[in-house]
C-alpha positions as CSV (number, residue, x, y, z in Angstrom):
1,X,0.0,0.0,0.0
2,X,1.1,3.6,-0.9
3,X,0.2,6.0,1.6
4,X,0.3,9.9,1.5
5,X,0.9,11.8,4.4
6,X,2.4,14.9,3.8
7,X,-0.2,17.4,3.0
8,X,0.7,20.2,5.2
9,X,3.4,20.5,2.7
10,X,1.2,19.5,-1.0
11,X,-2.0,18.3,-0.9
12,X,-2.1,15.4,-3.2
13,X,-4.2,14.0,-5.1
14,X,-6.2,17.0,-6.6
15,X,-9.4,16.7,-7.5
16,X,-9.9,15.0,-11.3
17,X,-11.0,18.5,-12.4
18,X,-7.9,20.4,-11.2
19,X,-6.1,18.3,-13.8
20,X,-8.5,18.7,-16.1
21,X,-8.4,22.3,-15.7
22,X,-4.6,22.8,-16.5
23,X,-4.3,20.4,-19.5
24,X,-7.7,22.1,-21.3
25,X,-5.7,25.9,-20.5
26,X,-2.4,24.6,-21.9
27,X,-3.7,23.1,-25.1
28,X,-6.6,25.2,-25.9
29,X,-6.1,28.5,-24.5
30,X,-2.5,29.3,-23.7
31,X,-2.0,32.9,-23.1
32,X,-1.8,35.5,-20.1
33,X,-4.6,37.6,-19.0
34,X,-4.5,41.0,-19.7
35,X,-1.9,40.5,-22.1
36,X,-3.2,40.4,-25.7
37,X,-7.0,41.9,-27.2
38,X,-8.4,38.1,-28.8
39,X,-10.7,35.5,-27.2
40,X,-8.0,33.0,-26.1
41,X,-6.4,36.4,-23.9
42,X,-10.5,37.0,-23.0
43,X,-11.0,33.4,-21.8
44,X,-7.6,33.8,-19.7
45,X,-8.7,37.0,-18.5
46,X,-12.3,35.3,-17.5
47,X,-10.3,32.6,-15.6
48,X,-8.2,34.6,-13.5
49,X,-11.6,37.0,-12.6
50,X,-13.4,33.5,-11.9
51,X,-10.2,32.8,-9.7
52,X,-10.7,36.1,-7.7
53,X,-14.5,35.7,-7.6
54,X,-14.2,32.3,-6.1
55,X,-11.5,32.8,-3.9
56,X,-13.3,36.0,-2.6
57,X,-16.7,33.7,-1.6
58,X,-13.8,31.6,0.4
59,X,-12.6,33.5,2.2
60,X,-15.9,35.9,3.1
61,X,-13.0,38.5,1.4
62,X,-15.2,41.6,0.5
63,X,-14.2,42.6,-2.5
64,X,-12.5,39.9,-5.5
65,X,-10.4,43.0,-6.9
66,X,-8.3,42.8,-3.6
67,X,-7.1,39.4,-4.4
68,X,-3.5,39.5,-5.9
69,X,-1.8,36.7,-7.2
70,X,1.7,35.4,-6.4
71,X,3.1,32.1,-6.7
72,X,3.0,31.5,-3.3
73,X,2.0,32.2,0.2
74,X,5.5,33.2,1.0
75,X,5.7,36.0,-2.0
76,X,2.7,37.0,-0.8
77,X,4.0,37.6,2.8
78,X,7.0,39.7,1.6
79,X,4.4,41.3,-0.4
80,X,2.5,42.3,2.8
81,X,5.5,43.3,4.9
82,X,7.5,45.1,2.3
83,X,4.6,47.2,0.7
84,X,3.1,48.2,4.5
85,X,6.4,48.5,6.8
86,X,9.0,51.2,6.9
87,X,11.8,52.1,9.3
88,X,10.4,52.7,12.8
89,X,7.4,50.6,12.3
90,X,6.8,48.1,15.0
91,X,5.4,44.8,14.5
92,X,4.1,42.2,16.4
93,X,4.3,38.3,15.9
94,X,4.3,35.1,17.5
95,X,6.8,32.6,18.8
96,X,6.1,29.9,16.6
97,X,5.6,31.5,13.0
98,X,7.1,29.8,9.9
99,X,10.4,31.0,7.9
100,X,8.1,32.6,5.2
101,X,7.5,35.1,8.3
102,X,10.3,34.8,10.4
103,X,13.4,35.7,7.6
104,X,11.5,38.9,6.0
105,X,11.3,40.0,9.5
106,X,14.8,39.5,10.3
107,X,15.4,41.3,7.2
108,X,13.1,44.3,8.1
109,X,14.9,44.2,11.2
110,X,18.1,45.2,10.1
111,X,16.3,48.0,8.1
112,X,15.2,49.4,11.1
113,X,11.8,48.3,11.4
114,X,11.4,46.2,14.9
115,X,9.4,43.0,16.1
116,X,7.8,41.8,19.3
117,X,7.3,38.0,19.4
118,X,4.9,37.1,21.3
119,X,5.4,34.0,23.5
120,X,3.7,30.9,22.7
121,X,3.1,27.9,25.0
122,X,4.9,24.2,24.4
123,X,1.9,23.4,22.5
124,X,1.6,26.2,20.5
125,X,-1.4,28.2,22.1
126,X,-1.7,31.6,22.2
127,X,-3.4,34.3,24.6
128,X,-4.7,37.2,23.0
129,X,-4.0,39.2,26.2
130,X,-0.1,38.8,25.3
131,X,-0.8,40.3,22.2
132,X,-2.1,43.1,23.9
133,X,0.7,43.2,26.3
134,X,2.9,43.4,23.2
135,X,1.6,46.2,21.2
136,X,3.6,49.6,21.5
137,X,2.1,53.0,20.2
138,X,4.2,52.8,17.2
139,X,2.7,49.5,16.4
140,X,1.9,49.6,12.5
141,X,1.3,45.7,12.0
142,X,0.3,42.7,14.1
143,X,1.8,39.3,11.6
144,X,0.7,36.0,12.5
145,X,0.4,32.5,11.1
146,X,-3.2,31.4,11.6
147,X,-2.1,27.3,12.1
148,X,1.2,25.8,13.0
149,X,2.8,23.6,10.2
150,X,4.8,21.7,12.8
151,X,2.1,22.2,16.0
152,X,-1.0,22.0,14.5
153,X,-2.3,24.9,16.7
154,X,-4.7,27.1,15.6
155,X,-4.2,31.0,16.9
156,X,-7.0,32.6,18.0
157,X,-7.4,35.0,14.8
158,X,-10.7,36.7,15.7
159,X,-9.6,37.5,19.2
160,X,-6.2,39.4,17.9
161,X,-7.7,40.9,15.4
162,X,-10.1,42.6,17.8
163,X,-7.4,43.5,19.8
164,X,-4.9,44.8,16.7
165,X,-7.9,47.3,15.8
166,X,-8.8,48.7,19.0
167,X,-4.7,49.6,18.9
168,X,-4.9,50.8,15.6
169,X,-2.9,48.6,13.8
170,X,-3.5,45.9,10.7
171,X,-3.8,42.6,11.1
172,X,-1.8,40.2,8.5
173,X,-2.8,36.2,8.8
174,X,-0.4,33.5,7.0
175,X,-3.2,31.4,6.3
176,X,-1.0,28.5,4.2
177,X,-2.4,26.0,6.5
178,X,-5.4,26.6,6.7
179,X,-7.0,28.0,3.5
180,X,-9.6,25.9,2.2
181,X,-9.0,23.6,5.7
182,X,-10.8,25.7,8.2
183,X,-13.3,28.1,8.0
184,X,-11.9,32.0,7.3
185,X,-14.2,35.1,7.1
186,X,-11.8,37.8,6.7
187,X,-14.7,40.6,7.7
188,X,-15.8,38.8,10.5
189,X,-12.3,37.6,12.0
190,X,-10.7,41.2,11.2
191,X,-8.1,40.7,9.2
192,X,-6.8,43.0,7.0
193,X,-4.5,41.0,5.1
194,X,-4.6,37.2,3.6
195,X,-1.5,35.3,2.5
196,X,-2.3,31.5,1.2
197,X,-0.9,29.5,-0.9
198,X,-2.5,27.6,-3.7
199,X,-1.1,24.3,-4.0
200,X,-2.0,22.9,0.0
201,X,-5.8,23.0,1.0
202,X,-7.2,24.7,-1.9
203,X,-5.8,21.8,-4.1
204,X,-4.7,23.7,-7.1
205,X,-0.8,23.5,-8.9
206,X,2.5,24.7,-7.6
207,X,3.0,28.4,-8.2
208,X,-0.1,29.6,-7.1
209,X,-1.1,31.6,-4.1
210,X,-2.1,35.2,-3.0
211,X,-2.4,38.3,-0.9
212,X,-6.2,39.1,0.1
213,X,-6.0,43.2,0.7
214,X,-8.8,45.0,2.2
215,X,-10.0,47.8,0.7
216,X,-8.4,50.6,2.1
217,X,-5.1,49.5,3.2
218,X,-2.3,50.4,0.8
219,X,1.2,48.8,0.1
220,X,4.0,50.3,-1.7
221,X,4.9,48.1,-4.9
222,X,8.0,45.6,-3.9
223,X,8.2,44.2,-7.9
224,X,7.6,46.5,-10.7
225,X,7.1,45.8,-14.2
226,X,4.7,44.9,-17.2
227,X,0.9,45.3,-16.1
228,X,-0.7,45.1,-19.3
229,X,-2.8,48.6,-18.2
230,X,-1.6,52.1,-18.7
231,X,1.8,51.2,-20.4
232,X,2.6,55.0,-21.0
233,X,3.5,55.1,-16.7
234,X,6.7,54.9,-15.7
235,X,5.0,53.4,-11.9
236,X,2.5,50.7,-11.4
237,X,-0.8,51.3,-12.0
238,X,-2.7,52.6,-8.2
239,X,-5.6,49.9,-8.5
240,X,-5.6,46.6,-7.4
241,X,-4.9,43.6,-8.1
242,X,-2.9,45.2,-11.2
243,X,-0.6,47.3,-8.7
244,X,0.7,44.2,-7.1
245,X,0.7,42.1,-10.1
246,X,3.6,43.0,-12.2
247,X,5.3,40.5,-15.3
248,X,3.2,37.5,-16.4
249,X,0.8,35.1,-14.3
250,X,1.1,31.7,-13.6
251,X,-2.5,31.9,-16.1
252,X,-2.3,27.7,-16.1
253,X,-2.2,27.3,-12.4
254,X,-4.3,29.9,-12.1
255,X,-6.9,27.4,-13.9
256,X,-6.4,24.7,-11.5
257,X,-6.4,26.6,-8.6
258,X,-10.1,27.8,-10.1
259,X,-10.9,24.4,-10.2
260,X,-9.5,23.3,-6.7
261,X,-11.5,26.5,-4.6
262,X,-14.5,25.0,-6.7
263,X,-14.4,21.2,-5.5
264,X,-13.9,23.2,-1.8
265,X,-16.8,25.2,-2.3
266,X,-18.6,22.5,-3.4
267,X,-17.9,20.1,-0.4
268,X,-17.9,22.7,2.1
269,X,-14.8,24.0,4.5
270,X,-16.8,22.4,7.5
271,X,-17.3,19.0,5.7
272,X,-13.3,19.1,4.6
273,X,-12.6,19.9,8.0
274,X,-14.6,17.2,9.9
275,X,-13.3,14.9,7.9
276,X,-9.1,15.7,8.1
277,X,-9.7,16.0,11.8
278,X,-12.0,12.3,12.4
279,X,-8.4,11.3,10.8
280,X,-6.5,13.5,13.1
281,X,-8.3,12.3,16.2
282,X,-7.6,8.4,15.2
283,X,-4.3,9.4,13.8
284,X,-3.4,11.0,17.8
285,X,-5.1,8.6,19.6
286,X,-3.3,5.6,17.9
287,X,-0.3,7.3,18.2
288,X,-0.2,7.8,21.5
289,X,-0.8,4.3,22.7
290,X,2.9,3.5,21.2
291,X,5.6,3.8,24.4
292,X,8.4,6.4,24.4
293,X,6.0,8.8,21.5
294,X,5.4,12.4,22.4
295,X,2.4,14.4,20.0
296,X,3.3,17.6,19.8
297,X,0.2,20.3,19.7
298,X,-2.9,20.9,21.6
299,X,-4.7,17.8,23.3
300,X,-8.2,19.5,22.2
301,X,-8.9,18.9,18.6
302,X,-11.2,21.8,18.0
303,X,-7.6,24.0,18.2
304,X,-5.6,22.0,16.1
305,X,-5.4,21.3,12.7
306,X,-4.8,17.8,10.9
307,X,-0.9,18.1,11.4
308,X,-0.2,15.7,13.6
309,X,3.6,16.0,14.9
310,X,5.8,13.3,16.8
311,X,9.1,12.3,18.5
312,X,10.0,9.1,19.7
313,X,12.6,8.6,22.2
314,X,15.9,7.2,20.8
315,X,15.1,7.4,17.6
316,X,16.2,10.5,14.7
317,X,12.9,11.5,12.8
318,X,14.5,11.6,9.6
319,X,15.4,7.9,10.1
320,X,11.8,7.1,10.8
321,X,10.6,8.8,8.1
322,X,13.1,7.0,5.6
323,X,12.2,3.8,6.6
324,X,8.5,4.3,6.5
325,X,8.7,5.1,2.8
326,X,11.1,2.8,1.3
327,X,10.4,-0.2,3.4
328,X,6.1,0.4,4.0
329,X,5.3,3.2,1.2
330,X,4.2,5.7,3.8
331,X,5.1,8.9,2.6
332,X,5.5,11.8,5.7
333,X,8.0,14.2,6.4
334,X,10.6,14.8,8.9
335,X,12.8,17.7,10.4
336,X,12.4,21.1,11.1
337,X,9.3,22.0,8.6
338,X,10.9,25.7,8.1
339,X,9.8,26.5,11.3
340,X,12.6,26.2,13.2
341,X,11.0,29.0,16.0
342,X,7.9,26.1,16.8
343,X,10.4,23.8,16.9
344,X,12.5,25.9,20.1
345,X,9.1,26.6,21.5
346,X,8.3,22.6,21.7
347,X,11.9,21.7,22.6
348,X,12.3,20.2,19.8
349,X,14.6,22.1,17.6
350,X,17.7,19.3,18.6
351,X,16.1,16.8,15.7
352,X,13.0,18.3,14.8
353,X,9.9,16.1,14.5
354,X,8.3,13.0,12.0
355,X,5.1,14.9,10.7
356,X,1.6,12.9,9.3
357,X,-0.8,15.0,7.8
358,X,-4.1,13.4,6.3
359,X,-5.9,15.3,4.2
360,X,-9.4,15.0,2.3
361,X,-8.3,11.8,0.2
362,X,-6.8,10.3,3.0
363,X,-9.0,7.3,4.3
364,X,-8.9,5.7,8.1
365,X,-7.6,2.4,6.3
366,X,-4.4,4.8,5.3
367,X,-4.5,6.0,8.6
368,X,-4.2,2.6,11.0
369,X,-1.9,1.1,8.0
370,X,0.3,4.0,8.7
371,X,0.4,3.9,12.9
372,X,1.2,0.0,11.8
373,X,4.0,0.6,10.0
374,X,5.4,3.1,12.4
375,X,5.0,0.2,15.1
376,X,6.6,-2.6,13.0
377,X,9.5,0.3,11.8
378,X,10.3,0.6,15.5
């Protein structure tokens, strides 16, 4: 048996349309949007509207023009922090956020814009109150991840957002974990501004992802170039999504990741959710019952996601994972995750951790033959 676990990282397989999607662009339409004045540059341009329009009813975003596209959630980070922050700004941000976060901090940091990291607890929970605690009245930006790739742990979104806008400051939510996995209503949880990626829960290609802006907030360009609109400027055009959009689109993945948000909005976030976490809950409590295994995460499910994170005493993760997938087909992944900050937090940074993550293929059968193999492996 072949078993994929490693969808915090790629969610695999995709839904038969996705591919469907991307093979019917490349053959019979082919071109960028915005980028030409025929019907195969129209049908590209209808695509990537669609794109917006659906990923806007996702993530209760409220208007589609605010969507930009990047090829992942990482470019759409820097795209967040570089267009918003200048020297003197202060930010806010947790203990356990992922390098996509982390590193263009550190870099802001030696530009002269500072950062507060909040402290998390070992499991990766998070009290708004030390947000609060943490602000400063220079605070321009409060940056958080919304899930843990390495903890599972869900931060309490709506809570900080409450408290970033009674400060006066914007709220910026890494959601790579957790688009398409867990319900997000930007309006209703506060935030400001959206980075996911394309190719994890909203099951379309590599080299897609975005920034969700609210109307309102402004970033400075951070990549100039071709827009396809008023070509006589020497600057990017002022409106969005074209502002932040500069060279040519990933137009193909942006076909598949049409596709993907579809089959999500067609089976529901709740219903994609129940599901990953009935796995999670059988995937933990299995798990658990082997000696010398640690979880790493929150023991309550409803503030977890599906990654489910482990050590075993005397024993390297990166070892286990090998032999799970060349001796039992069980594909996971091991080591730090690029998150090396959740890692110090857990106490884990010495070796890191084995990670499973089920996703909405993944069936309980996969599941127990996977906790099996660990057993026999050990």
């Amino acid at each position: 048996m072949a078993v994929y676990l490693d969808n915090a990282a790629t969610s695999w397989p995709k839904p038969e349309t996705v591919y469907t999607a991307v093979d019917h662009f490349m053959r019979e339409v082919g071109c960028t949007p915005g980028r030409g004045g025929h019907r195969r540059e129209e049908e590209a341009q209808r695509i990537a509207d669609e794109t917006r329009g659906a990923l806007a009813q996702l993530f209760h975003a409220p208007d589609p023009q605010g969507v930009a596209f990047t090829l992942n959630a990482t470019q759409a980070i820097n795209m967040a922090l570089k267009g918003l922050l200048r020297p003197g700004d202060h930010v806010v941000t947790s203990s356990i956020e992922h390098n996509a976060m982390w590193r263009p901090l550190q870099a802001l940091q030696r530009r002269g814009v500072r950062h507060t990291a909040v402290p998390c607890a070992p499991d990766g929970t998070m009290d708004p109150a030390d947000v609060e605690a943490a602000l400063r009245s220079p605070t321009r930006l409060v940056a958080v991840l919304h899930a843990s790739n390495v903890l599972g742990s869900l931060l309490p979104i709506a809570e900080v957002g409450e408290v970033a806008h009674r400060h006066g400051a914007v709220l910026l939510v890494d959601a790579a974990q957790t688009a398409g996995a867990y319900p997000i209503h930007m309006q209703a949880m506060g935030i400001d501004l959206l980075a996911f990626a394309g190719h994890k829960g909203t099951y379309g290609p590599h080299g897609t992802g975005g920034l969700v802006v609210h109307p309102g907030i402004k970033l400075e360009t951070w990549v100039e170039g071709g827009s396809g609109v008023l070509s006589r400027s020497d600057t990017m055009p002022e409106e969005l999504p074209m502002r932040l959009e500069a060279g040519t689109q990933n137009a193909a993945g942006l076909a598949g990741l049409l596709a993907g948000v579809q089959f999500v909005l067609e089976q529901g976030v709740d219903r994609i959710r129940a599901h990953e976490m009935a796995l999670a809950g059988r995937l933990i409590e299995r798990l658990q019952a082997i000696p010398g295994l640690r979880v790493l995460g929150p023991v309550d499910l409803e503030r977890r996601t599906a990654v489910v994170s482990v050590t075993v005493q005397g024993y390297v993760p990166d070892q286990l994972a090998a032999v799970l997938d060349k001796v039992f087909g069980v594909a996971t992944r091991a080591g730090l995750h690029c998150a090396p900050q959740a890692h110090r937090v857990a106490e884990t940074l010495d070796r890191g951790a084995l990670r499973f993550s089920p996703g909405f293929f993944t069936t309980a059968q996969e599941v127990d033959y996977a906790v099996d193999s660990l057993q026999q492996a050990l």
